[in-house]
Every structure is written in C-alpha cells, then in structure tokens.
Backbone as CSV, one residue per row, in Angstrom:
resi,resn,N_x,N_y,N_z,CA_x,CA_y,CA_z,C_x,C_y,C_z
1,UNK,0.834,-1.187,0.000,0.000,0.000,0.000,0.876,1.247,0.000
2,UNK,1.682,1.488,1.038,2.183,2.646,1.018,3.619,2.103,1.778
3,UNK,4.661,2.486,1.111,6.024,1.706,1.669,7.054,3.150,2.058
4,UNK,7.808,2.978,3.153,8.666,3.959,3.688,10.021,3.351,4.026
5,UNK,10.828,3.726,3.934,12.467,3.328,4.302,13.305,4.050,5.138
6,UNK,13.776,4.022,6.085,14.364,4.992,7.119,15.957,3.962,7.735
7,UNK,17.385,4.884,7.800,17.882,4.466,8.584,18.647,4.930,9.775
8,UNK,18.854,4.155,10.453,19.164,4.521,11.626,20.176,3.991,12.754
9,UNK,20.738,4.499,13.057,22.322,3.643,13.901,21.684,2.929,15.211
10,UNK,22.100,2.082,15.839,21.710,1.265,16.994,22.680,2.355,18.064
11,UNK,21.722,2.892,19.158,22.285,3.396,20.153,22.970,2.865,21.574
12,UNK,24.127,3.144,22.349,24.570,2.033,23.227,23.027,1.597,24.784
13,UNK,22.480,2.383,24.628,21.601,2.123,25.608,20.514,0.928,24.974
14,UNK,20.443,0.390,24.288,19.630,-0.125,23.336,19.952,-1.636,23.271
15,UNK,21.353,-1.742,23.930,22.068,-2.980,23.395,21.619,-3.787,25.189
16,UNK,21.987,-5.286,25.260,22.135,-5.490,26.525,23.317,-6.094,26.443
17,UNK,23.552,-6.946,28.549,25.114,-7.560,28.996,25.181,-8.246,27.496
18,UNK,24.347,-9.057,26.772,25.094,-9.751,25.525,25.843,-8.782,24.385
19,UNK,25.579,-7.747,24.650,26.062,-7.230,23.824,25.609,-7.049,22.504
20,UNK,24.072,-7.258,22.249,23.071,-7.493,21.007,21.730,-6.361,21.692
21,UNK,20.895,-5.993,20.547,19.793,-5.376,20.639,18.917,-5.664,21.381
22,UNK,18.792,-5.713,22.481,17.544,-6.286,23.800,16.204,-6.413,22.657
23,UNK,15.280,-7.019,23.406,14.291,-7.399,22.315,13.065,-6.134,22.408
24,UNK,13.248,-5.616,23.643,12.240,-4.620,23.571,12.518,-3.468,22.852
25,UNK,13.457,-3.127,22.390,13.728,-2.298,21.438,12.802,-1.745,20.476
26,UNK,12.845,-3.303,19.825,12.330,-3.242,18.172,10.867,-2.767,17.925
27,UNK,10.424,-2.667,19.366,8.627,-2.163,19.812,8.721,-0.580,19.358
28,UNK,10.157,0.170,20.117,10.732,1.622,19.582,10.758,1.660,18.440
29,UNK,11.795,0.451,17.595,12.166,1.050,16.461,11.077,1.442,15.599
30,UNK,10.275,-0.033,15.705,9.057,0.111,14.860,7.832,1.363,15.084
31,UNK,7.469,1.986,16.174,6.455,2.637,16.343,7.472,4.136,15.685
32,UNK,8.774,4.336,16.103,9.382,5.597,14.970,8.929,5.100,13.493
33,UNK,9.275,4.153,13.424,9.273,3.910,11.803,8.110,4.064,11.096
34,UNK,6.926,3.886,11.959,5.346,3.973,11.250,5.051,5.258,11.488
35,UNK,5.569,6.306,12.520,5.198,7.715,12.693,5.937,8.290,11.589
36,UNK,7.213,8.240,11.491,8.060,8.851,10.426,7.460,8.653,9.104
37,UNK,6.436,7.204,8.210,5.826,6.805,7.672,5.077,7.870,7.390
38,UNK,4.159,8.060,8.544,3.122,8.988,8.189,3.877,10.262,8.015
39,UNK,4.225,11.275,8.469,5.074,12.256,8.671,5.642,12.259,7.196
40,UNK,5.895,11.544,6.576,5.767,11.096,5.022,5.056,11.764,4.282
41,UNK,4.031,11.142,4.664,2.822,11.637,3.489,2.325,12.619,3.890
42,UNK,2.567,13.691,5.176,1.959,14.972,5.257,1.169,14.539,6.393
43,UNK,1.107,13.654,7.756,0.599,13.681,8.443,1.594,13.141,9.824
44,UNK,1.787,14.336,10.695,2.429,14.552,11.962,1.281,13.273,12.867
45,UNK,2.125,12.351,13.482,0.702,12.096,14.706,0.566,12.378,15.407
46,UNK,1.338,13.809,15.785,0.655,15.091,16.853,-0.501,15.424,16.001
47,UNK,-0.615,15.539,14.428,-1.913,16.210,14.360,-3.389,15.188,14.472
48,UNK,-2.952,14.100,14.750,-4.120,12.942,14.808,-4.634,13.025,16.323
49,UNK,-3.982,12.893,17.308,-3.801,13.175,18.246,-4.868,14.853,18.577
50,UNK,-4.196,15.728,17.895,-4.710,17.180,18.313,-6.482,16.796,17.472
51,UNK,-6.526,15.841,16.350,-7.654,16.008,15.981,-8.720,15.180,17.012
52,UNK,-8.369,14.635,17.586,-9.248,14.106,18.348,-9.000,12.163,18.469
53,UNK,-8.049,12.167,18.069,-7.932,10.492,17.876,-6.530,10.404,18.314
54,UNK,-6.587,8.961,19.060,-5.491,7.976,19.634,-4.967,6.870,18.564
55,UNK,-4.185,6.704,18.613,-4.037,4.852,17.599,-3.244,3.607,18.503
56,UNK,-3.612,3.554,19.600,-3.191,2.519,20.393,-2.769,1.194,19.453
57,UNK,-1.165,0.636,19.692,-1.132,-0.752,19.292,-2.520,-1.861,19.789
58,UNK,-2.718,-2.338,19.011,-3.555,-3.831,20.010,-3.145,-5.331,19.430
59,UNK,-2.448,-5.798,18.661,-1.454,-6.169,18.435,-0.049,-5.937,17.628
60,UNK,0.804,-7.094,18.018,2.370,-7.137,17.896,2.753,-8.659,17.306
61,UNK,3.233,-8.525,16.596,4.386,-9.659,16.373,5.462,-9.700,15.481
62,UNK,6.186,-10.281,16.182,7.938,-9.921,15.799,8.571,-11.373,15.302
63,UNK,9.185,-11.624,14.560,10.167,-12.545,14.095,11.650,-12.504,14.352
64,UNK,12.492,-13.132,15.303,13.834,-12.572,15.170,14.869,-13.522,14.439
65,UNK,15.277,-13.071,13.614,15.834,-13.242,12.766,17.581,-14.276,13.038
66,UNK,18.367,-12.632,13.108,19.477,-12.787,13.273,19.550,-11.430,14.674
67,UNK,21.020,-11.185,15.470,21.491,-10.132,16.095,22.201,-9.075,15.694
68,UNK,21.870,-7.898,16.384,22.573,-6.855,16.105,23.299,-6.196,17.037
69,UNK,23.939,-5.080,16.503,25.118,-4.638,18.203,24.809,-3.452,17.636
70,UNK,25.478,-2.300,18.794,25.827,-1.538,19.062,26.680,-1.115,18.235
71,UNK,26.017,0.347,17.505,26.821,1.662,16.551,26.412,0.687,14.911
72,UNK,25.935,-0.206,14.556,25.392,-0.856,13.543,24.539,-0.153,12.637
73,UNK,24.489,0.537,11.515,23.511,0.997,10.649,22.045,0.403,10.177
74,UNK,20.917,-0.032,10.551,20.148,-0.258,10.356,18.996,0.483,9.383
75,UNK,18.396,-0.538,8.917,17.174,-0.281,7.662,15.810,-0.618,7.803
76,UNK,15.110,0.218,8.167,14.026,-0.107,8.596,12.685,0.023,7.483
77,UNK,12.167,-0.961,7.145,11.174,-0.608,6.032,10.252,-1.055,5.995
78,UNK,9.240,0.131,6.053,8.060,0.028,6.984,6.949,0.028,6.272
79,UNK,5.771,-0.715,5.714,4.716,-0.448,4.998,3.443,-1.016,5.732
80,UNK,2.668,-0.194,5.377,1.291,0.763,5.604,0.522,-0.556,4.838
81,UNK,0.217,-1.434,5.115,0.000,-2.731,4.773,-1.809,-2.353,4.035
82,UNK,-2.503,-2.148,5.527,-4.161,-1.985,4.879,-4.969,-1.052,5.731
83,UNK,-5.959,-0.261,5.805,-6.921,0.522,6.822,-7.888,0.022,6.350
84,UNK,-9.027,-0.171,7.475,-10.213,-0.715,7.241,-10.773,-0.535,8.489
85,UNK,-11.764,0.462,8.625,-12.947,0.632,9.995,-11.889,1.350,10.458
86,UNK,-11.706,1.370,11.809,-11.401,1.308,12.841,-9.842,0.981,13.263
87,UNK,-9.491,0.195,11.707,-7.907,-0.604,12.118,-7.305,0.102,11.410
88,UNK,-5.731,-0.354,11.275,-4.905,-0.143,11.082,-3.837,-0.963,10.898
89,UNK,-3.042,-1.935,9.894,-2.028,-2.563,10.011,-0.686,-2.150,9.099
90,UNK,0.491,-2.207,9.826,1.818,-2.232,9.543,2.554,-3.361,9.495
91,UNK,3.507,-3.453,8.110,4.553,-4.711,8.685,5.971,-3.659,8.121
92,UNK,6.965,-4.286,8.992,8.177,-4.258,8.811,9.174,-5.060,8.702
93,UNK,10.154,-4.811,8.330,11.536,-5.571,7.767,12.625,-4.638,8.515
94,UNK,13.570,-4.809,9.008,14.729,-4.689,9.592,16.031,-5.255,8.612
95,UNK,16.690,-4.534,8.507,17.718,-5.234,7.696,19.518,-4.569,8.344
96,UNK,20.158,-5.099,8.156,21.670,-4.805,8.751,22.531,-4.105,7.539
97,UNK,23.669,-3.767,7.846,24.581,-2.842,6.850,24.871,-3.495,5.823
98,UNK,25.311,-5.391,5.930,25.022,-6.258,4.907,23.954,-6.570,4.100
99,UNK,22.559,-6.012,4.461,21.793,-6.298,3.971,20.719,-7.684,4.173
100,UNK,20.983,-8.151,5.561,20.532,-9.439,5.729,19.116,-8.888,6.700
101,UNK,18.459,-9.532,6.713,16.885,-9.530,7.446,17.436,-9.704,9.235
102,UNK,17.091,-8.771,9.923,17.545,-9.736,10.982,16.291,-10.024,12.429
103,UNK,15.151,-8.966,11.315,14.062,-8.944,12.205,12.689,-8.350,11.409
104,UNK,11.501,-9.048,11.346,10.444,-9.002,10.824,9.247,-8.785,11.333
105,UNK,8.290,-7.483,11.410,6.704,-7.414,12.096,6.033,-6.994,11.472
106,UNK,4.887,-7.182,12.567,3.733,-6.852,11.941,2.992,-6.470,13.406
107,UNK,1.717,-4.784,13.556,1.234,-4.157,14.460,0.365,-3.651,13.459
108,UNK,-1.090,-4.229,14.766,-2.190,-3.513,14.294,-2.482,-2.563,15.450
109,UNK,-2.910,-1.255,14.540,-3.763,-0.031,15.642,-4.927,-0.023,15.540
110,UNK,-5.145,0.359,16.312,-6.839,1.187,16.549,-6.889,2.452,16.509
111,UNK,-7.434,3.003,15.952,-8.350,4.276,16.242,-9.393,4.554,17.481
112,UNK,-9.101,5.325,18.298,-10.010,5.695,19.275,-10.027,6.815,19.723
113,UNK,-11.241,7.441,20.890,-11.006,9.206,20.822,-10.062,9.134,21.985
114,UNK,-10.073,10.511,21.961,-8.787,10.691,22.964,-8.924,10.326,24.345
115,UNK,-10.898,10.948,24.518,-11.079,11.384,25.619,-11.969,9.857,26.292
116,UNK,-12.534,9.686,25.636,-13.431,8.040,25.954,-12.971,6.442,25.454
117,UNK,-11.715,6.428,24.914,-10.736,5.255,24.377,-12.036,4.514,23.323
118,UNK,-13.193,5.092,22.622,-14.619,4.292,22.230,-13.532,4.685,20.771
119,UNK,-13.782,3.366,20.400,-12.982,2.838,18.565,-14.063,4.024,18.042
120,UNK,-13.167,4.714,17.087,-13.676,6.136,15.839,-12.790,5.912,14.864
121,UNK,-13.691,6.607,13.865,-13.149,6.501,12.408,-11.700,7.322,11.952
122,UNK,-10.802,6.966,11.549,-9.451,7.704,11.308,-9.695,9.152,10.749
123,UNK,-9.183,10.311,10.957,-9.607,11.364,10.570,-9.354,11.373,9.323
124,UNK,-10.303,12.008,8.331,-10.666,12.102,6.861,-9.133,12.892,6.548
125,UNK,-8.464,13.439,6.694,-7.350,14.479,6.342,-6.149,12.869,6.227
126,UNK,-6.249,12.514,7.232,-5.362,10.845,7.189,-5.619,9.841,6.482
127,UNK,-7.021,9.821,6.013,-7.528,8.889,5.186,-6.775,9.745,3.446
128,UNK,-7.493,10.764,3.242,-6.801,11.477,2.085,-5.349,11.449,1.722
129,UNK,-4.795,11.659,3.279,-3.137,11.363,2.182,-2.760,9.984,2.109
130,UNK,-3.217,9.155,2.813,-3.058,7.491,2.414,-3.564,7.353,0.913
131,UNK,-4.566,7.738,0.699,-4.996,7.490,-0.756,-3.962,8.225,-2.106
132,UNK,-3.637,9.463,-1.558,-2.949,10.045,-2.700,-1.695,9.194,-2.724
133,UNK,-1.306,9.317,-1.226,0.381,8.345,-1.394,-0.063,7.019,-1.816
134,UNK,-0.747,6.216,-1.905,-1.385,5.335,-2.218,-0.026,4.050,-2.860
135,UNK,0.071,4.373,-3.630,0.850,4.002,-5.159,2.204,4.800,-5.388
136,UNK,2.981,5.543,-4.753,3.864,5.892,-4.507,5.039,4.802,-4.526
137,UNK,6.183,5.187,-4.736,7.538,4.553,-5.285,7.941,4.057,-3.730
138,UNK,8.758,3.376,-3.263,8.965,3.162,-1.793,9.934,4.222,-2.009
139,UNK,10.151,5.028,-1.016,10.634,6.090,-0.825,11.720,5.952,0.577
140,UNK,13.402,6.281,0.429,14.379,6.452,1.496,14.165,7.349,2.228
C-alpha cells in the first residue's frame, strides 16, 4: 500500500550484557518507523492526536531473525499494509549494513477518541493522504 524506508544507527543504551539489541527495542524502532511513515505523506501524529484520535497498538508480532550490536547501521522498512474501519495494520523488515533480514513485524492499531478510548473513524485528512500516497515509489 504505502512503503517507507528509514535508517538509523543502533544506540549504546539499546544494546544489553550480551552485547546485542535487547528485544524490547524493536517495539521503539518500529512505532518511529510507522510515525516517520506517516510524517511522510503529510501527516504529523501530533496532528491525529490534536484532531481528536489515539491509535493505540492492540497487536504485535515480531520474528527474530538474526542479532545486532551496538553503533550498527540499520534499515528499517516500513509499509502501511491496509486501513479498514477502525484498524490499522503495519509490517516491517529490519535489515543490517550487509543487507541481511535480521528482524520481521507486523502491528495492528486502533483508532479511538482521545477522551473516551470508544474505537472512531481515522480522521478524513489521514484517510486522504493514504490514498494520494497510495501508489507511490517506496521512498528512502
């Protein structure tokens, strides 16, 4: 649907005693990677947020691949999979400076208001630039 590419160095707080990417990480990497996504196509999710809507994860799942360390260049590539009602799904790919996979997801959101957490429709301004970016080139 709509594909985004971002990279980004592994920071030392990020790593654990093994000396590899702790696993809770990749919950960070990924929720930058789907905001930056949007932020893409012309939508901040401060302004989703200011419009009256939340997008809470309500599920997660991760594949781990291979490990990564500390000061490592990473590739994160993130696509905007499908919207429908209320939802929202993302998957991602992780890839290393070689180019190898070393971690794979997928997170669905919700839409809900800010003030009563009751599931609402994605704001029409968010729906519009999903459609124009629609068909767009995957973009670095």
């Amino acid at each position: 649907m709509i594909n985004y590419e971002q990279k980004f160095r592994v920071a030392y707080p990020d790593t654990d005693r093994m000396g590899t990417v702790h696993h809770s990480n990749y919950a960070k990497y990924y929720e930058k990677a789907r905001w930056e996504l949007f932020r893409h196509i012309g939508v901040p999710y401060q302004s989703i947020e200011d419009s009256g809507v939340m997008c809470p994860v309500i599920s997660m799942k991760f594949r781990f691949v291979k490990t990564t360390k500390y000061d490592e260049l990473l590739t994160v590539k993130t696509t905007l999979k499908a919207i429908k009602g209320v939802r929202i799904w993302f998957t991602y790919k992780l890839f290393n400076e070689e180019n190898e996979l070393i971690n794979e997801a997928e997170t669905e959101l919700a839409f809900v208001g800010l003030n009563d957490w009751k599931p609402c429709p994605p704001p029409e301004f968010l729906l519009n630039a999903i459609e124009t970016h629609r068909n767009d080139k995957p973009t670095k």
